[in-house]
N, C-alpha and C positions, 0 to 999 in steps of 0.2 A: 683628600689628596690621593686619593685611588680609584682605578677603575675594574669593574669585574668584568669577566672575559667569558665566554661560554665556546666551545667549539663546535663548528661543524659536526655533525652527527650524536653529539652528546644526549643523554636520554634522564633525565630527571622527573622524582618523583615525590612532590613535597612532602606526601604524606597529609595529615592533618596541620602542619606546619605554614607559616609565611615568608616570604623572602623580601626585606625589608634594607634598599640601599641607599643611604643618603651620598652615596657617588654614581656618577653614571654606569650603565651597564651595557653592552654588546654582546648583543645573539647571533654572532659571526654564522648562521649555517649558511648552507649553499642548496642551488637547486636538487642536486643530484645526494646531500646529505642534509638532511634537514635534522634541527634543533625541535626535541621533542617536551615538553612539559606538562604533566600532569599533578591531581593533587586530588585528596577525597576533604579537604575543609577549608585550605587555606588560600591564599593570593599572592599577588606579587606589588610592591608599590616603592615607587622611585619619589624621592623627595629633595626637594632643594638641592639641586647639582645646577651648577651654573655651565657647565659643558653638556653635550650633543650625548645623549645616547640612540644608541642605534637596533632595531630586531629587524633582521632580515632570515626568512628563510626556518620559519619558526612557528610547532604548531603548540598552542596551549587551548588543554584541554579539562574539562570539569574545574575550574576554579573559581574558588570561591571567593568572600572577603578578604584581607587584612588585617589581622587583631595579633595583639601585643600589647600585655599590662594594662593600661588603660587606654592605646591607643586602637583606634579602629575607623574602618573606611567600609564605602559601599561599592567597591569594584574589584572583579578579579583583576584587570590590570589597572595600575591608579597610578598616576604622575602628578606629581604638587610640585609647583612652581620648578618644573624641571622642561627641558627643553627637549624633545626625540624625533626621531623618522622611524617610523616602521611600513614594512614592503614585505611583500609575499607571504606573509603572513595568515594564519587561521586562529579564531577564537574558538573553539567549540566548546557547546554544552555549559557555557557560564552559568553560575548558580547565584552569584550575588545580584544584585542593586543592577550594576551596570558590567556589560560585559566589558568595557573601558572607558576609564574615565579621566578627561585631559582638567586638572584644573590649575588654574592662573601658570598654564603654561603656552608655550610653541610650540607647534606643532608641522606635520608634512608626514600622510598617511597615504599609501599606494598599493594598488594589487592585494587587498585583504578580503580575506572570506570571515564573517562572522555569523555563525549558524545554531539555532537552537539556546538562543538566550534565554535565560528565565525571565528577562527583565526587560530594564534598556539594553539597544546593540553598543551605540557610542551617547555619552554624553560630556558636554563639553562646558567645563563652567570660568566663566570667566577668561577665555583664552584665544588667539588667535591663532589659524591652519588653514588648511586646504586638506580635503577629503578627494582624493581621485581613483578612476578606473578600478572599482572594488564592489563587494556582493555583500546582499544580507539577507537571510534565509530564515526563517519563521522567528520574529523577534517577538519577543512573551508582554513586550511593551512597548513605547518607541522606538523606531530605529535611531534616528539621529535624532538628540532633543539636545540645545543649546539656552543657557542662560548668559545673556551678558558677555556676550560674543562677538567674535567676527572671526565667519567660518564661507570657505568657498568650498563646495561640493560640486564636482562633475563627473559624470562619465559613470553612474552606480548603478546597479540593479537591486532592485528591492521584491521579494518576493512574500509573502504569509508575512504578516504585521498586526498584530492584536489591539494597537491603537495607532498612534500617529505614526506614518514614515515618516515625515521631516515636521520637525517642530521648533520655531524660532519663538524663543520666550526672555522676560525678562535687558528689553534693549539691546538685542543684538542683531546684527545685521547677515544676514544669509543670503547669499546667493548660488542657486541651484539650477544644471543647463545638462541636457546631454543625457538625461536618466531615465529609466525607466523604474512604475512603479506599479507594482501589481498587489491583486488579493491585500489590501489594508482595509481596515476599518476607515480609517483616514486618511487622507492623501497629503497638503499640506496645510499646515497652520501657522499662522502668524499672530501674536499675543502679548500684549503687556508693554507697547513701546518700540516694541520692532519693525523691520522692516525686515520683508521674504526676496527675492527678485529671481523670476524661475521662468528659463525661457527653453526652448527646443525640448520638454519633457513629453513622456506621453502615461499618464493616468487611466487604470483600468482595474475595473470592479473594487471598487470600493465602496463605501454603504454612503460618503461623505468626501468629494474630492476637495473643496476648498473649504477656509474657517479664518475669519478675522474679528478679533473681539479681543476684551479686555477680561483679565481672569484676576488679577489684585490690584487691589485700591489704590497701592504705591504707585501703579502707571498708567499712565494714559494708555489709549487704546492703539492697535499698529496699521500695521499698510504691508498690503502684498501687490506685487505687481507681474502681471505674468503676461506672457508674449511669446505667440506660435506655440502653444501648448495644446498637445490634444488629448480629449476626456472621452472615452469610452465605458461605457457599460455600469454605472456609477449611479446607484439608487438616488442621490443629490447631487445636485456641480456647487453652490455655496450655502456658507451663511453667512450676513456681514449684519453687523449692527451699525447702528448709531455712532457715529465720531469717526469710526472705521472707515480703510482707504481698501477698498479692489478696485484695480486698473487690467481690465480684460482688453489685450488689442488694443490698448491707447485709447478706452473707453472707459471711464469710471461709472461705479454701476451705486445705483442703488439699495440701502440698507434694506432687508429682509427679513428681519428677527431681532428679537430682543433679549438681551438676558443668556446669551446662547453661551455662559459657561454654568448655567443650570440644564443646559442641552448635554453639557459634553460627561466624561470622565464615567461613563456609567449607565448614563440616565436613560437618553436615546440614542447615543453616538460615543463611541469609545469605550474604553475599559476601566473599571472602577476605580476611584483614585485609591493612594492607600490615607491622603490624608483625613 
């Protein structure tokens, strides 16, 4: 039954500390005073609030995990089943898991920079958003990687990506328009029951621009469908196995490989898993 309030210009510094609020929070800053955040160990994470938090105007910088007694999370910013907006925003230099991470929440995310991840930039589990008009800048691992979602992304720029920019995993439905994606290992993927739909993007140098295939046993295999997308400069345009759905141009294409999540995470394509 309370809410926490940050003010414009405020300058906070966790310390090796977390900042843990089971009520909503707002990062009132403004353009001209921005809310500043930093930490050398700890994170921030929002839990079970049934009202709207809001960060607007708000840079967090080097944070880490969430830990407290025996609880503990994988993102410097984490939200569980909590509902937020955030705007104008910067993530930098995240050290944990995921530089944010939405789970079985709502969401509505705009004009954010998140830059020099260690990890994931965003991931999303279980939740529904929209990701618009915002930047991601050398991600240490996926940029956007979803499980069991329904996420609309438009209007992003993606630059230096160490495996996947956009990965729809685990039955969720993603649709991606309006973005550009550069220097990734991967471009986009689509896995485990999902469906991708990525239309007016434009793809460049990356080692692997498309991927459809199934990665665990629990799901059948997915379907990306993409339209007026252009690939440039791209050691590979797909892979698609067996059961798998690519619809290039209102063309469905042809299986081309098999087994292609013994391809991926390491082997030939992408970045080692950790599991």
């Amino acid at each position: 039954s309370y809410t926490l309030h940050f003010d414009a210009g405020v300058k906070i510094d966790l310390n090796k500390f977390s900042l843990i609020s089971f009520s909503p929070v707002y990062f009132n800053g403004t353009k001209d005073s921005l809310i500043k955040v930093t930490s050398s160990g700890g994170g921030i994470s929002i839990i079970k609030t049934l009202n709207l938090s809001r960060v607007n105007y708000t840079v967090f910088n080097n944070l880490n995990i969430s830990t407290h007694g025996d609880y503990k999370n994988t993102a410097g910013v984490f939200f569980y089943k909590s509902p937020f907006e955030m705007r104008n925003t910067q993530i930098l230099n995240a050290k944990g898991e995921d530089a944010l991470n939405a789970f079985k929440s709502t969401f509505y995310i705009s004009t954010i920079t998140i830059k020099n991840s260690f990890s994931d930039s965003i991931d999303v589990d279980f939740s529904n958003g929209q990701i618009v008009n915002s930047s991601f800048f050398n991600c240490g691992n996926d940029c956007v990687d979803t499980s069991g979602s329904k996420v609309t992304v438009k209007n992003i720029t993606v630059d230096m990506v160490k495996d996947k920019a956009i990965s729809a995993g685990e039955a969720s439905i993603l649709k991606i328009s309006d973005s550009t994606i550069n220097n990734a290992e991967i471009g986009f993927v689509s896995k485990d029951a999902s469906t991708l739909e990525a239309s007016d993007n434009h793809i460049s140098n990356t080692r692997l621009a498309l991927a459809v295939y199934q990665k665990k046993s629990a799901y059948e295999s997915a379907k990306l469908v993409s339209n007026n997308n252009t690939v440039s400069k791209n050691n590979w345009f797909y892979l698609l196995e067996d059961h798998a759905i690519l619809i290039l141009d209102g063309v469905q294409q042809s299986p081309n490989s098999k087994n292609i999540k013994e391809k991926m995470y390491g082997v030939e394509f992408g970045k080692k898993s950790k599991q």
